[in-house]
KOLMI-849841 format. One record per atom (N, C-alpha, C): x, y, z; residue in three letters; atom name; residue number from 0. Coordinates in steps of 0.05 Angstrom, whole numbers. Example, Ala and Ser with C-alpha at 12.3 -4.5 7.8 and 13.67 -1.06 7.14 Angstrom:
// KOLMI-849841
      u      v      w type atom seq
    264   -114    156  ALA    N   0
    246    -90    156  ALA   CA   0
    264    -66    156  ALA    C   0
    257    -45    142  SER    N   1
    273    -21    143  SER   CA   1
    258      1    157  SER    C   1
This chain:
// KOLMI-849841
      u      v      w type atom seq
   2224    496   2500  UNK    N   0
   2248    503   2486  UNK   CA   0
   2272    500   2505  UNK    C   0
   2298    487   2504  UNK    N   1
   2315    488   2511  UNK   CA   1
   2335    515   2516  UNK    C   1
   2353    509   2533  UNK    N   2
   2375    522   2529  UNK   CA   2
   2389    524   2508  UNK    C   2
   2403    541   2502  UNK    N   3
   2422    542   2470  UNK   CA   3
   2448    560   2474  UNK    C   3
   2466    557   2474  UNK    N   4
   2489    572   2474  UNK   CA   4
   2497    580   2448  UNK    C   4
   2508    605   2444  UNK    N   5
   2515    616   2421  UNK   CA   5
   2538    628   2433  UNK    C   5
   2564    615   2411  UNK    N   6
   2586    623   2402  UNK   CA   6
   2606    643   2392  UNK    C   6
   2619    663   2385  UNK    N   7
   2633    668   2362  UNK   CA   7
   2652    643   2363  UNK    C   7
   2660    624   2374  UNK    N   8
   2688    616   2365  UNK   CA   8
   2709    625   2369  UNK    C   8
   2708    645   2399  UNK    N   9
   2736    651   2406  UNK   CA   9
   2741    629   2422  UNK    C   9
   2762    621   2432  UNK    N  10
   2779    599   2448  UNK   CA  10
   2771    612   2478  UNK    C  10
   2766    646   2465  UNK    N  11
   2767    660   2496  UNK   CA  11
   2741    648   2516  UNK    C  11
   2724    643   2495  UNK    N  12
   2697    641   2513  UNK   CA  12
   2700    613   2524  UNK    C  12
   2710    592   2519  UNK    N  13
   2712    566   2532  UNK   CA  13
   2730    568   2550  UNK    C  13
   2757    582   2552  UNK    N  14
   2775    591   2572  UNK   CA  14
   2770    601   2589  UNK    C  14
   2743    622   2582  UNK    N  15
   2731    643   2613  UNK   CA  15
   2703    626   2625  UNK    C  15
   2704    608   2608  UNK    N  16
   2674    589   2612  UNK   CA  16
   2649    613   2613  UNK    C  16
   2645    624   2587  UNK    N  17
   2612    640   2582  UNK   CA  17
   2618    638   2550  UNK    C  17
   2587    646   2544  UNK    N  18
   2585    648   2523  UNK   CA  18
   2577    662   2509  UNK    C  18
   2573    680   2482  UNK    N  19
   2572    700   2468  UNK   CA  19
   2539    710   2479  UNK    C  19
   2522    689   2479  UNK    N  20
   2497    695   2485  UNK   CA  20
   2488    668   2485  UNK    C  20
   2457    668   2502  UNK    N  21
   2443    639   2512  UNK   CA  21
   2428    653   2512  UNK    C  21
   2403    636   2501  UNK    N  22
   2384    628   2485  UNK   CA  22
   2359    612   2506  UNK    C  22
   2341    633   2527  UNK    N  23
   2326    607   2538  UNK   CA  23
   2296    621   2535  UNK    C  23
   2279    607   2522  UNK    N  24
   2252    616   2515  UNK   CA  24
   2254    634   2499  UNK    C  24
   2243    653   2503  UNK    N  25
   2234    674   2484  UNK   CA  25
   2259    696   2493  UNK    C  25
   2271    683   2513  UNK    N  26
   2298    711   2512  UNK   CA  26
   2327    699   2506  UNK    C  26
   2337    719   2496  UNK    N  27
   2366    710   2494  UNK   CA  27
   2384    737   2514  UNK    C  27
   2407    734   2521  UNK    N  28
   2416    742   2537  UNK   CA  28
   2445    756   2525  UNK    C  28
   2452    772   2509  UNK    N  29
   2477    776   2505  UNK   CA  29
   2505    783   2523  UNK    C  29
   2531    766   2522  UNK    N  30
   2547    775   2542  UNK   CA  30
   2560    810   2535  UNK    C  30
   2574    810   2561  UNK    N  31
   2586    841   2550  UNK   CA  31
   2601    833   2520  UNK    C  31
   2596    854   2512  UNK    N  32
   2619    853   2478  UNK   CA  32
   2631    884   2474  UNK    C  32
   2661    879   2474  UNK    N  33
   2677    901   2468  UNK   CA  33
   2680    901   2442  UNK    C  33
   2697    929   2438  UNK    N  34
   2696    937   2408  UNK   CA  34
   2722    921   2386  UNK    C  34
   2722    890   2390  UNK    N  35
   2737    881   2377  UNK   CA  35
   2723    877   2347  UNK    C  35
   2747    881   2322  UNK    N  36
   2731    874   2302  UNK   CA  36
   2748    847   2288  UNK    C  36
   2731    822   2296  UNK    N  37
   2738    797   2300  UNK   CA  37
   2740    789   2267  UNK    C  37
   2744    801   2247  UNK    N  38
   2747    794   2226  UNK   CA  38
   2778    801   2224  UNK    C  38
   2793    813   2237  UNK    N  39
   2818    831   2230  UNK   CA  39
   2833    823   2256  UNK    C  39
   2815    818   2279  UNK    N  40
   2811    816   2310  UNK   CA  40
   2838    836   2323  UNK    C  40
   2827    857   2311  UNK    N  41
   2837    884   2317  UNK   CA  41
   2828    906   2335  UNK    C  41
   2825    922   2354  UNK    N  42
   2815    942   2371  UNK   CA  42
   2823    965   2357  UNK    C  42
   2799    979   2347  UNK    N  43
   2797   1010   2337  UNK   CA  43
   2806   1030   2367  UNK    C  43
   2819   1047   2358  UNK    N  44
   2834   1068   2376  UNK   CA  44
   2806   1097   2386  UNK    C  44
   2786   1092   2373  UNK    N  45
   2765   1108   2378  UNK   CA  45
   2742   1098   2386  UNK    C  45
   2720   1103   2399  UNK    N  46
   2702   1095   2420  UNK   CA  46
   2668   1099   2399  UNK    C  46
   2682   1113   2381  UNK    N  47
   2657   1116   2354  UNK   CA  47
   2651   1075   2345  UNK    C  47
   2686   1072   2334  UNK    N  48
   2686   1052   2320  UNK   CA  48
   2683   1028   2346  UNK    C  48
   2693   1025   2365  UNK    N  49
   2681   1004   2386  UNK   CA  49
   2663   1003   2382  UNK    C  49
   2643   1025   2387  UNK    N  50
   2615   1016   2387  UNK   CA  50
   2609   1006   2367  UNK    C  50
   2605   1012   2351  UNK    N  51
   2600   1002   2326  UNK   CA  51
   2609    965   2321  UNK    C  51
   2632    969   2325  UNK    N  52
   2639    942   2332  UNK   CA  52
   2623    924   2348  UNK    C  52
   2610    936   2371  UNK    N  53
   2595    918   2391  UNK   CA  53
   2577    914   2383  UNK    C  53
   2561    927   2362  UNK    N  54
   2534    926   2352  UNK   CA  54
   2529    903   2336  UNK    C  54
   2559    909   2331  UNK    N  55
   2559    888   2288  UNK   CA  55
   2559    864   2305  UNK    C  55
   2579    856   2337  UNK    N  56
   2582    822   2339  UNK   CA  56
   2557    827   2349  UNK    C  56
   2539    835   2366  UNK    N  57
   2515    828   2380  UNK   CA  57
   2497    833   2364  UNK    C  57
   2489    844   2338  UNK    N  58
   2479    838   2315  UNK   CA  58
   2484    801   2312  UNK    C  58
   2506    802   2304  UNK    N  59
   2516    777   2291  UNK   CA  59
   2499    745   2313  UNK    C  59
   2504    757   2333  UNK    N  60
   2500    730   2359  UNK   CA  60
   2463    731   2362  UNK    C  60
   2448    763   2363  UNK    N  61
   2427    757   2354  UNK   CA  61
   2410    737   2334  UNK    C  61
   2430    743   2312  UNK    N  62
   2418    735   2289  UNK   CA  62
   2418    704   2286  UNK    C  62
   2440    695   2292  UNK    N  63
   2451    666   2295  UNK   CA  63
   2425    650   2324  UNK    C  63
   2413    666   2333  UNK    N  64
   2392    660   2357  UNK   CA  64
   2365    660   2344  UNK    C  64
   2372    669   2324  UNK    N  65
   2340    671   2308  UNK   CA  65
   2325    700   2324  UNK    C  65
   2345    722   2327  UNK    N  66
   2320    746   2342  UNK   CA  66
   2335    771   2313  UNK    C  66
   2334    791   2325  UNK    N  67
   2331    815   2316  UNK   CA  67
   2338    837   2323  UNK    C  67
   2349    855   2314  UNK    N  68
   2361    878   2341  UNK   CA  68
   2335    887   2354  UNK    C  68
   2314    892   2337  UNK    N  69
   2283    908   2339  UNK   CA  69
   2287    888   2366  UNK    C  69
   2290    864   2368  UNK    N  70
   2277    844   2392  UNK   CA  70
   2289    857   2424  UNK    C  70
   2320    868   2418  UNK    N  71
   2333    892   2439  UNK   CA  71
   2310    896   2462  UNK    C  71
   2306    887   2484  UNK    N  72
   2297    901   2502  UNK   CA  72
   2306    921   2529  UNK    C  72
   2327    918   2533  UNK    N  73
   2346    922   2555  UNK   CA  73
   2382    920   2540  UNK    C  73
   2397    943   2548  UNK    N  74
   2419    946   2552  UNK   CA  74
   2430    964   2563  UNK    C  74
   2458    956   2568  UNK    N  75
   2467    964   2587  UNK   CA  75
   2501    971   2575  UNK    C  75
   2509    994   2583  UNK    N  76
   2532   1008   2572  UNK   CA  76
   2559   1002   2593  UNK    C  76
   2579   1008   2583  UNK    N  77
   2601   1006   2604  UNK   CA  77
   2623   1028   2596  UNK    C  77
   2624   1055   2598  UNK    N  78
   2655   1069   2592  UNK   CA  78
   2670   1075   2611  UNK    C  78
   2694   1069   2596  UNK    N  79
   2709   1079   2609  UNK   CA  79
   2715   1111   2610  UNK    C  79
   2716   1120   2604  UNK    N  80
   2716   1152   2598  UNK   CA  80
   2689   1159   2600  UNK    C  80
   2681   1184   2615  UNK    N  81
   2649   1200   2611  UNK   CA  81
   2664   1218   2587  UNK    C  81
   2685   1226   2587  UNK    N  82
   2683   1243   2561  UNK   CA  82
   2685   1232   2529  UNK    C  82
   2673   1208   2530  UNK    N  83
   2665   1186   2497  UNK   CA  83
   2638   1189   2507  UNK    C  83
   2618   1191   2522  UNK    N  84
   2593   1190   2528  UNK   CA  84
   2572   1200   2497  UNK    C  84
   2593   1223   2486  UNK    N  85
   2577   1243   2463  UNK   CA  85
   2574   1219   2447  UNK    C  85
   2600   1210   2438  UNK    N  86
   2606   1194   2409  UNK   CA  86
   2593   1175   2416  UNK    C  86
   2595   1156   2438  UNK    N  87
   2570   1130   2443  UNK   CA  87
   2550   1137   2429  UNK    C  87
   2538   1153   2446  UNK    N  88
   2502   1164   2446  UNK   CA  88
   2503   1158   2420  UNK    C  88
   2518   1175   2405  UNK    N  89
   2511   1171   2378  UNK   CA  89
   2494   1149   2362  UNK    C  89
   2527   1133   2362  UNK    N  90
   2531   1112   2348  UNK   CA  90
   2494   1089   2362  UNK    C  90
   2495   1092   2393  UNK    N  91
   2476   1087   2405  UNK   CA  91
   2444   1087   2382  UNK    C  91
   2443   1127   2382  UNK    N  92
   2414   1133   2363  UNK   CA  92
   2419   1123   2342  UNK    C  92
   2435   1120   2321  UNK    N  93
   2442   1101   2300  UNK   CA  93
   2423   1074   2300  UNK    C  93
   2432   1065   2319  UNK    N  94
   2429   1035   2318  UNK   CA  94
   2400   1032   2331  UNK    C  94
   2397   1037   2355  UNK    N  95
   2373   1030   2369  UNK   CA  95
   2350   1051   2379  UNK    C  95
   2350   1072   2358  UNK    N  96
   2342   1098   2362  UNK   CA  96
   2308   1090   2353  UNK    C  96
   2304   1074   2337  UNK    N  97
   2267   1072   2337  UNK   CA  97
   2259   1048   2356  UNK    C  97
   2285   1027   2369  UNK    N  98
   2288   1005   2376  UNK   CA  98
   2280   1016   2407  UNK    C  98
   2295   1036   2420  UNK    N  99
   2298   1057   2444  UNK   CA  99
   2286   1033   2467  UNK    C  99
   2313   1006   2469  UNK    N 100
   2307    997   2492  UNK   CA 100
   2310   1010   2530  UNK    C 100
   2303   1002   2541  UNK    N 101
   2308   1003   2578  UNK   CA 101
   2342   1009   2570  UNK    C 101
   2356   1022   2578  UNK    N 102
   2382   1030   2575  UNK   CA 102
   2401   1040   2608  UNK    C 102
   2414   1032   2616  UNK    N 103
   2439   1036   2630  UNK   CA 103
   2469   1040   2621  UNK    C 103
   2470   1075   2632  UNK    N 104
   2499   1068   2621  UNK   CA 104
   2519   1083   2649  UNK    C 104
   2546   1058   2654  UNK    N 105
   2558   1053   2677  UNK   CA 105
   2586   1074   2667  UNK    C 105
   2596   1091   2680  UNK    N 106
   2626   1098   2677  UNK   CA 106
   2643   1085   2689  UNK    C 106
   2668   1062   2691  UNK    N 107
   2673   1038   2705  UNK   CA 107
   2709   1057   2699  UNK    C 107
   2721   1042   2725  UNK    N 108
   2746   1048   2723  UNK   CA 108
   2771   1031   2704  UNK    C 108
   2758   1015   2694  UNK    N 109
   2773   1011   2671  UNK   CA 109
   2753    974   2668  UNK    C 109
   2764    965   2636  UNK    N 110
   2753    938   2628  UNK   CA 110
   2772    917   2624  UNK    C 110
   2776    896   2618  UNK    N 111
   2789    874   2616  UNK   CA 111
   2822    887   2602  UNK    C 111
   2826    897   2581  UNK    N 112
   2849    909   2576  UNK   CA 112
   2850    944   2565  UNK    C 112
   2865    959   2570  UNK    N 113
   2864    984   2571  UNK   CA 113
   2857    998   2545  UNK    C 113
   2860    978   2518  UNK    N 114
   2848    991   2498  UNK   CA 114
   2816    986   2499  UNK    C 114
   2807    976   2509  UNK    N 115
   2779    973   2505  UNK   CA 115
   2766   1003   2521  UNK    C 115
   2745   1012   2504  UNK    N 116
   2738   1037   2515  UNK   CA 116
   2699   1035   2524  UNK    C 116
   2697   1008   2515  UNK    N 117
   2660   1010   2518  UNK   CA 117
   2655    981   2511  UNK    C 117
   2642    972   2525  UNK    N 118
   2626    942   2533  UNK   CA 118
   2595    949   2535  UNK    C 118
   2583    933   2521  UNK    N 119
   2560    931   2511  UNK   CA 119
   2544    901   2522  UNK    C 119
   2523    901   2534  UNK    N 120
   2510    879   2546  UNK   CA 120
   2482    885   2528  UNK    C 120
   2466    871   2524  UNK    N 121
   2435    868   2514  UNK   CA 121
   2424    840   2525  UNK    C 121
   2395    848   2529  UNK    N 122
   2379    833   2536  UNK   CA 122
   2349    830   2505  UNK    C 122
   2342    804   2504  UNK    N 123
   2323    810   2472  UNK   CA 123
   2305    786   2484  UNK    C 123
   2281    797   2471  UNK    N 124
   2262    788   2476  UNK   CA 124
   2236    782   2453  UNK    C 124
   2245    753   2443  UNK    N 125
   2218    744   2414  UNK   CA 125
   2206    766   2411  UNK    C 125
   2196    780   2395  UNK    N 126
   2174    792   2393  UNK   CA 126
   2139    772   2384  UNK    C 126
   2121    777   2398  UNK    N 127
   2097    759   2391  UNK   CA 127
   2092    767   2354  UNK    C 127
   2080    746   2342  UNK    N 128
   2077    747   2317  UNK   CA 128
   2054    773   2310  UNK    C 128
């Protein structure tokens, strides 16, 4: 199997030269994803709805790869604030709570622009039939 690059179609990702996620064997690799909601391509003012946001595009870039969130093996968190840590977790057990990949989460002194409050990385891995 080849390499495969997967997209959203921001201008940003050919500008920063990466891509939403790549695709080699049985893993795909998701890049960081902040809580933009690229339908509106608006930034929510709360760290509930980022997340949430990061889930839906790395949902979206999974899916377009042919995997699965269940496929989730590894991720990795980024806040800016330890005091959003509660509301992450949450939104976190929500989503990948029976999924319960290898998990890292980084408190970083800030991300690409000051509304962004949480960057989300995943690693996924085929599941065997």
């Amino acid at each position: 199997m080849s390499r495969r690059l997967i997209s959203t179609g921001s201008p940003f990702e050919k500008a920063a030269g990466y891509s939403r996620a790549v695709v080699e064997g049985d893993f795909v690799f998701v890049a960081g994803t902040t809580g933009y909601d690229y339908a509106t391509m608006t930034m929510p003012a709360d760290v509930t709805s980022q997340t949430r946001n990061c889930f839906k595009t790395i949902e979206a870039a999974l899916k377009e790869a042919g995997f699965t969130m269940a496929d989730i093996v590894r991720a990795t968190y980024y806040l800016t604030d330890v005091r959003n840590a509660d509301a992450h977790f949450e939104v976190c057990g929500e989503v990948l709570g029976e999924i319960r990949p290898a998990a890292t989460l980084l408190v970083v002194a800030g991300l690409l622009k000051p509304e962004m409050k949480v960057e989300i990385e995943v690693t996924a891995k085929r599941r065997s039939a």
